[in-house]
N, C-alpha and C positions, 0 to 999 in steps of 0.2 A: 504494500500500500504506500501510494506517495502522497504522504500530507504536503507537499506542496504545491502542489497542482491538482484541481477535482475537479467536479462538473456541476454544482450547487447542491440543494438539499437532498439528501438521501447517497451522496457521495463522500469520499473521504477528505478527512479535515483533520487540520489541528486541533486540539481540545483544551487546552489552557496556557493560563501564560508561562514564561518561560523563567525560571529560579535563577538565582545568580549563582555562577558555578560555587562550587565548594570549595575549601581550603584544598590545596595539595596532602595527599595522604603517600606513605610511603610506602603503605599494608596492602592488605588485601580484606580489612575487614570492615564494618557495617561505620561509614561516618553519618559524623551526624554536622549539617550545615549549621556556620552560624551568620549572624547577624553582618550585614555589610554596610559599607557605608562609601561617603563620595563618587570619583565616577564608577564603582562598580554599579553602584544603585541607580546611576543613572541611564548606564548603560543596557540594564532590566527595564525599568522604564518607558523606555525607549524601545524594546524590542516587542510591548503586551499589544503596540496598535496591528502586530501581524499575527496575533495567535489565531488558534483555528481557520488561518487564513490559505488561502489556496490565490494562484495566478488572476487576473480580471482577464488574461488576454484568451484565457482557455475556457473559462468559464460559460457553461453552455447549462441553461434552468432545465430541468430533466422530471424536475417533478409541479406539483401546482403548491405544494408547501414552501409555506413562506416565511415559515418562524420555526421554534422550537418550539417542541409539543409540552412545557414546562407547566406548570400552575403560574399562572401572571403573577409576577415578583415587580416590584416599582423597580427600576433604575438606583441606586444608591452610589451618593458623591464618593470621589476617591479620598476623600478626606475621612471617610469613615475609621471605623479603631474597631478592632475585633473584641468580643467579649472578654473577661477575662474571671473563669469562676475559679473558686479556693479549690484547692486539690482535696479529695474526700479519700484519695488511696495513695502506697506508696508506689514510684513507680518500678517496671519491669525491666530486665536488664535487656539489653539489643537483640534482638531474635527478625529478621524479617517474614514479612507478611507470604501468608500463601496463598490464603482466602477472605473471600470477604463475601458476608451476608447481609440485607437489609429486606426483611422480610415484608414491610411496609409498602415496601412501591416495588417487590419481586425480584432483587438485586439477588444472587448467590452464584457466583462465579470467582475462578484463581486469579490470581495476580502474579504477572509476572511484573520485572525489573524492567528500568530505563535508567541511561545516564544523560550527560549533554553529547551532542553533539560538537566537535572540531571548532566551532563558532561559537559553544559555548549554551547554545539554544537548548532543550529541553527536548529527546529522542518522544515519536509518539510509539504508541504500541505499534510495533508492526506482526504481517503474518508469521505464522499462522495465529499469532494473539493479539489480532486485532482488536478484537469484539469481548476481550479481557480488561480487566484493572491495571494500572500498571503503575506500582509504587516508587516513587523518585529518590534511587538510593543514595543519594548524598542529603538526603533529610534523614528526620530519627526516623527508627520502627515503630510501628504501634503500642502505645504504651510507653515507652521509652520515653524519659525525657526531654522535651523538645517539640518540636513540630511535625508531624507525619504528613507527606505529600500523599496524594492518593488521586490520579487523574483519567480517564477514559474518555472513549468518543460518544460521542452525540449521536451519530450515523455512521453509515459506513456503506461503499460498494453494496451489501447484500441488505442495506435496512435498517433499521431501528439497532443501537449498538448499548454496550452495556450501561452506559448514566443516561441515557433518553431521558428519562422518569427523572434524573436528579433533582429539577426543579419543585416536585412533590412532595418531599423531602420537609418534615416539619420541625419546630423544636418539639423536645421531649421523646422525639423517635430513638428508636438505637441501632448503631452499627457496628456488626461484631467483626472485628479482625483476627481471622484463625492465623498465628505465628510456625515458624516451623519448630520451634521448642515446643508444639505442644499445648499450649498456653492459649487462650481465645482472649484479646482486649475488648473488651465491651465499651460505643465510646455513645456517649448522650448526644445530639442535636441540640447548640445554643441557637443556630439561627443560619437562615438560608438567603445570601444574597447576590441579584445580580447586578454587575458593575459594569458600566461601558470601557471597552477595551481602553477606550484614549484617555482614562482617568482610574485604573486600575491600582487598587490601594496592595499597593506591592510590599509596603512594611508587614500592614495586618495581617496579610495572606503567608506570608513565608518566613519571616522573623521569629525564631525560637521563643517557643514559651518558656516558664519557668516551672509548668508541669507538663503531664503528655495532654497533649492534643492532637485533631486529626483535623487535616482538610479535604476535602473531596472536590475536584476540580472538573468542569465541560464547558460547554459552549453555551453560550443561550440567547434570548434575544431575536429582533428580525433578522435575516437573512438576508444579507446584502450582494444582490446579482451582478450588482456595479462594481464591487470591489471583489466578491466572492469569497465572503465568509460569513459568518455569523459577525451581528457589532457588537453583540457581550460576551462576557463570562458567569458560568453561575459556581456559586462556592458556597459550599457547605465547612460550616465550624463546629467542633465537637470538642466534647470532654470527655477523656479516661472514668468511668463511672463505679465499671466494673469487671472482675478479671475471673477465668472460668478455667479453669486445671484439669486434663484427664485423670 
């Protein structure tokens, strides 16, 4: 699948915006990103007005949908600040995510991994995991703490793809991240919003918490034929709630 070229809704796309690389690691094991600042940040910034974005020169409308089949969410300024609830557990050590369930809006599929991309950009799921989660592993793992990336497509070549539904997504819902220890993070629903790509609250979304949290990242919004992509992003914010042990 090449997210950078597609053919409008119901074709493949990018699905969220793009995290500022990670510190240099010299391992080979689970980092966990942090906090940036000056031109790396701005360099993020600058690259969320092309997420889930595909070519205008290719782009050919293929279907009669025109938006994202989301629950109407209002636009929210990029000046927004993400919730920040008190930590009620303590957290879990780094295990990455295998699975992930959200029984609420029909979610139960694996997740594989993504890294950046040579420019730095943020890899989407490709085949044959297209239509998977794909957890961004230079953020923490579920549970862990810190920030958990967690992003998927909107659509795809064959249809409806695994966060379609995100937008339906309420507070007080749960999402469980089964770990490969074993281990299931149960994460609570603070609140679901979408943000137009050109004012994309890049701190709130990806800046390490100081307990686990999770984000759930797609597309959402109209559909723009002119440019050929979606003009939002929808993102889900969650809390560590609850932890579940074989």
């Amino acid at each position: 699948m090449d997210t950078g070229h597609g053919r409008g809704p119901g074709r493949n796309r990018r699905t969220g915006p793009d995290p500022p690389p990670p510190a240099p690691s010299t391992g080979t094991r689970v980092r966990t990103a942090a906090p940036w600042h000056g031109d790396r940040q701005a360099r993020v910034l600058g690259l969320t007005a092309a997420v889930c974005g595909v070519a205008a020169a290719t782009t050919a409308i293929t279907s009669a949908r025109g938006q994202a089949p989301q629950a109407p969410l209002a636009a929210t300024p990029g000046t927004w600040s993400a919730p920040h609830p008190a930590p009620s557990l303590s957290p879990l050590p780094a295990a990455p995510p295998t699975h992930l369930a959200i029984p609420t809006i029909g979610i139960d599929t694996k997740v594989t991994r993504v890294g950046l991309r040579p420019d730095g950009t943020l890899q989407p799921p490709r085949p044959p995991h297209q239509d998977q989660a794909a957890w961004y592993a230079g953020s923490a793992t579920p549970g862990q703490t810190g920030t958990a990336i967690i992003e998927g497509h909107l659509d795809s070549a064959s249809g409806p793809s695994v966060f379609y539904r995100l937008g339906e997504l309420r507070p007080g819902q749960r999402v469980k991240a089964g770990r490969a220890d074993g281990t299931t993070a149960v994460f609570t629903v603070d609140v679901v919003r979408r943000f137009p790509k050109r004012h994309f609250p890049t701190r709130a979304v990806y800046t390490n918490t100081s307990t686990p949290s999770l984000r759930l990242i797609t597309c959402g919004g109209d559909f723009n034929p002119r440019i050929g992509h979606y003009r939002d992003n929808t993102v889900a914010f969650a809390h560590l709630t609850d932890i579940l042990r074989q």
